[in-house]
C-alpha positions, 0 to 999 in steps of 0.5 A: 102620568094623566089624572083619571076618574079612576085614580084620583078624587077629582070627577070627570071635569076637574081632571081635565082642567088640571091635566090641562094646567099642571105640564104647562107650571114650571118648577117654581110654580109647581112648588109655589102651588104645594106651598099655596095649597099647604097653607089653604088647608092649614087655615080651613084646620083640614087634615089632609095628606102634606105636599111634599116641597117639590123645589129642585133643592129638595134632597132626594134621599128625603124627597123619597122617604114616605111618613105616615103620622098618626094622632089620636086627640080628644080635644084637637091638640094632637091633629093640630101638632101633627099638621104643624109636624107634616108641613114641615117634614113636606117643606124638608122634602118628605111624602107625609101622610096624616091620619086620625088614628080611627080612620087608619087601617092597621092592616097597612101597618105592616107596609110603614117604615117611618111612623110618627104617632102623636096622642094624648091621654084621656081620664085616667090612663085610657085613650082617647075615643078616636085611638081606641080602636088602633090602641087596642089592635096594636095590644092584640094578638093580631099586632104584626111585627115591625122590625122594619119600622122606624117610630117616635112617639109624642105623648100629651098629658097632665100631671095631675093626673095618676097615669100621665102620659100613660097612652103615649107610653103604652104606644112607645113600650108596644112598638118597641115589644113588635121590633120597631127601633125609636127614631128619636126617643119619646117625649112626655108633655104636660098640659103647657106642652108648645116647648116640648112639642116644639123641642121633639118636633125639631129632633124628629125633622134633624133625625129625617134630615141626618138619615137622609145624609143630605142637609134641607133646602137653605131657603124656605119654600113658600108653603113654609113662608105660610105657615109662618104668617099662620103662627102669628095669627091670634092662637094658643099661643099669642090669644086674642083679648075678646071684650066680655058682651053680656055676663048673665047668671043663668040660674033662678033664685033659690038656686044653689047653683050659678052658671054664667053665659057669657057671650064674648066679641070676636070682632077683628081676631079672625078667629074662626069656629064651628060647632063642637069646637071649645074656647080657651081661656086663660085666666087668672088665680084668685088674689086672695090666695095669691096675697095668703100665699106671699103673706105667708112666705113673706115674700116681697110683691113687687121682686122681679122674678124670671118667669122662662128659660128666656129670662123674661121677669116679671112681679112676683104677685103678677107671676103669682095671678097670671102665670104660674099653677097655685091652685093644684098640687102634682106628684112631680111638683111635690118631688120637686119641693122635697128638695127645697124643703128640710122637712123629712115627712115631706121627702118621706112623703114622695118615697116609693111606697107612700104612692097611696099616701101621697094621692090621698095628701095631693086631693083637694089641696094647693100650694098655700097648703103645702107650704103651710105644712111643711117648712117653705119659709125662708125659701127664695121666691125665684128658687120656688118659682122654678118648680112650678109649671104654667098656669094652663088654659081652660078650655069651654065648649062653645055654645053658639053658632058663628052663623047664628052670632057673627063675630061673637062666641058663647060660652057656659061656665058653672061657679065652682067655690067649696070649703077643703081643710077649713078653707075656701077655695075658688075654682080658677076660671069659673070664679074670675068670670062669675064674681071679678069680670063683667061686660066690657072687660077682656079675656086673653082667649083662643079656638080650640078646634075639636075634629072628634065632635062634630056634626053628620056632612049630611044634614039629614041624620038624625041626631041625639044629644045627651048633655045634662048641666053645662054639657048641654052648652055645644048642643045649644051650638048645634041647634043653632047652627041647624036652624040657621042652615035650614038642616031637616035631619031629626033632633032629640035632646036629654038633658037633665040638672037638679031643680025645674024651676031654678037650673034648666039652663036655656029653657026659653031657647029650647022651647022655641026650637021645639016649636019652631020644629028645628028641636024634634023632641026633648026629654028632661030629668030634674034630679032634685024634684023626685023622691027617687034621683032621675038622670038622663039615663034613665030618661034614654030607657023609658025610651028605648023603643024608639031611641033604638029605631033612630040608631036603626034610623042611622042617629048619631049620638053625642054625649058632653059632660063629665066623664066619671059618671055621666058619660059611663053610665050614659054609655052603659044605658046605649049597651043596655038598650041594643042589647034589650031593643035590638036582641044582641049580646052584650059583646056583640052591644059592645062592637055595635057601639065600637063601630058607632065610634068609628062611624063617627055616629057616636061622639063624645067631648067629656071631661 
């Protein structure tokens, strides 16, 4: 079959060279090239339709089964598991589809027969912006029945989290109500999710291989050599150690706040990122809870504890720092103490019933707590070891631009330390890098690419960012990026914190921008500094008129900061303003802004 214009997405001039190059490869070379191509795309973090193996050893039976894979992600874990899952299933044989669960059309749902669905879920319960609009079709009257699909499920969460993995198990519970029958049964990862991920990975492609009555190629083809080349890279998994640049408090005198920039060198990983993307990090506990916690247990710091299934062991007070989570408590952990301790107000603590008990004891509490409660001493080190989870990467959104700051990436963190139940406590990371790190140390770190907070293609639209405190940090990014690719589209800013004088973070920068033209307009809100607390919210409604006609205009809208309240009410005031601006009714505001998300013209990376 030749390649046209009309059925493919090449112009006139690409499918004459390839109609002329692809029946002069052989089978080798074909094969050679999908594998080629697979890996290209893995490095540019496209997702893209996986090639299938097109090696004559390929099973025929696998090599004719069509996968549609759908993820919905707010931070990138989802879209890069599902990557990872279609290169496999393409070298094993299958016609792999991926999407973003905002960019599929649920009314092809109909015509799948083998689904896979990998999501994660946001805040309490909810999903993600970019499954939104799939979440609530499949819940829908207008859902169709799916006798004929095959399904599995994959759910991302945390379990210090209420509803963990709720999305993930709304997905599985309503394919199943539509009449899809599992294909392997779902799993639930928590916050340290490679392994699960891994292990659900694996029963999926044995599940595809055992239908398909065939075995896999017994040579791996050369997309598959690639792909494992990719995973030796530096990554969540094997994180570069980045020597810490600059290490700056970014708050004036007088502040009652410490927000530090620090500015990190890439030099030598290959690391690559763009804006909108997060750094992660992994960091370490404070010490001084780490030696309470031992002097408390009378534990021996130096025991060599095992740390994974592998029997990899390691100094308790090392495992302590750098491996294990001491610094939140989790309903699954606590069930997991109760069979450790004999104190029955604990194991009377996590019995159905106590659920509204047991959320108020786990808030603002960690293990030293726990164990000083209830009755821990005695217990082994290694036996407690063994219910804890991982300590989990934190996760910034990068505040530079790799072409503004080659081999460098920025990033802003605000000090979190407090007093709760009479002791001082340290935020994990924030605290390391503002009291314990300074220029020249290391951090063990990794990109986290963000697919779902990213500028317009055309670097001409319009564009609104909402970001007061560090949720301005990716807009510094932004503005960067813009001024070095000499983009003209309009730029307006709201960003808001408490004091003018002492917290407006990245003043200098901005009034430069302004001048410069590459910033358009800024509007600020300084809470502290009126009688009456101003936000950028009320900033966006002084004005309306004109924040109206840019949405006209085509605007798209980023919105980065805390969810709880910020985003919600920043989200409010949008609806607000078509609804008072733009005569709609409050239902016809809320599809207007649910049409914004598909667009991709209304993002948001809130935590």
């Amino acid at each position: 079959m030749e390649l046209q214009v009309s059925n493919s997405p090449f112009n006139q001039e690409q499918a004459d060279l390839l109609n002329r190059l692809l029946p002069t490869l052989s089978g080798v070379q074909a094969s050679w090239l999908s594998g080629y191509l697979t890996a290209l795309h893995a490095r540019a973090g496209a997702v893209l339709p996986a090639q299938p193996n097109t090696d004559a050893a390929a099973p025929a039976s696998a090599a004719a089964r069509e996968i549609t894979i759908l993820f919905g992600s707010q931070t990138g874990n989802c879209s890069g598991l599902a990557r990872k899952l279609s290169k496999k299933l393409a070298e094993q044989g299958g016609q792999v589809t991926v999407s973003s669960m905002s960019d599929f059309k649920p009314n092809h749902l109909k015509k799948i027969e083998n689904l896979l669905i990998l999501v994660s879920t946001h805040g309490e319960g909810d999903p993600p912006d970019n499954a939104i609009s799939f979440y609530e079709f499949l819940h829908s009257k207008r859902a169709p029945r799916l006798e004929g699909l095959s399904y599995s499920v994959l759910a991302l969460g945390d379990t210090s989290y209420e509803f963990f993995c709720q999305t993930g198990k709304d997905f599985d519970k309503r394919l199943e109500e539509l009449g899809g029958k599992r294909l392997v049964p779902r799993v639930d990862c928590d916050v340290d999710f490679d392994e699960p991920a891994g292990e659900w990975i694996t029963e999926v492609l044995r599940a595809f291989r055992e239908e398909g009555s065939q075995s896999a190629p017994s040579s791996p083809s050369i997309g598959a050599t690639a792909a494992n080349e990719i995973d030796h890279e530096f990554s969540r998994t094997n994180p570069f150690h980045a020597e810490i640049l600059e290490n700056i408090n970014l708050n004036g005198r007088g502040s009652d706040r410490e927000t530090r920039h620090i500015e990190l060198s890439l030099e030598g990983s290959g690391l690559e990122y763009e804006p909108g993307d997060s750094l992660g990090i992994y960091p370490e506990n404070h010490p001084q809870l780490v030696d309470e916690l031992i002097g408390f247990m009378e534990w021996n710091p130096e025991e060599a504890i095992s740390i994974n299934k592998q029997g990899e062991k390691m100094a308790l007070r090392d495992a302590l720092l750098r491996h294990y989570e001491i610094t939140v408590l989790t309903k699954p952990l606590l069930a997991l103490a109760a069979g450790l301790s004999s104190d029955e107000r604990l194991q009377e603590l996590v019995q159905p019933g106590h659920e509204q008990e047991l959320k108020a004891y786990l808030e603002g509490r960690d293990l030293l707590d726990l164990v000083q409660d209830y009755q821990f001493k005695g217990t082994p080190a290694q036996s407690f070891a063994g219910i804890l989870r991982k300590l989990p990467a934190r996760l910034y959104s990068i505040a530079s631009s790799s072409k503004g700051y080659p081999d460098e990436v920025h990033i802003t963190i605000r000090k979190v330390r407090y007093e709760s139940y009479g002791r001082d406590r340290f935020g994990v990371c924030s605290v390391q890098l503002a009291e314990r790190l300074r220029s020249g140390a290391t951090l063990p770190v990794y990109i986290q690419h963000n697919p779902n907070f990213k500028l317009p293609e055309n670097p001409e639209t319009p564009i609104i960012m909402i970001g007061p405190g560090t949720g301005v940090a990716p807009f510094r990014a932004f503005l960067s990026d813009r001024e070095e690719s000499g983009a003209e589209g309009k730029t307006w800013l709201f960003y808001g914190d408490q004091h003018f004088t002492t917290d407006f973070l990245y003043q200098t920068d901005w009034q430069r921008w302004l001048k410069d033209g590459v910033l358009t307009r800024m509007d600020v809100a300084f809470s502290r500094d009126t009688d009456k607390k101003i936000y950028v919210q009320h900033r966006m409604l002084e004005k309306k008129r004109e924040l109206y006609e840019w949405l006209q205009e085509g605007a798209c809208v980023y919105v980065c900061g805390d969810e709880k309240k910020m985003a919600h009410d920043v989200h409010a005031t949008l609806a607000a303003i078509l609804e008072q601006e733009g005569g709609l009714s409050p239902e016809d505001a809320a599809e207007y802004l649910q049409r914004m998300q598909q667009e991709k013209r209304y993002q948001r990376d809130v935590y």
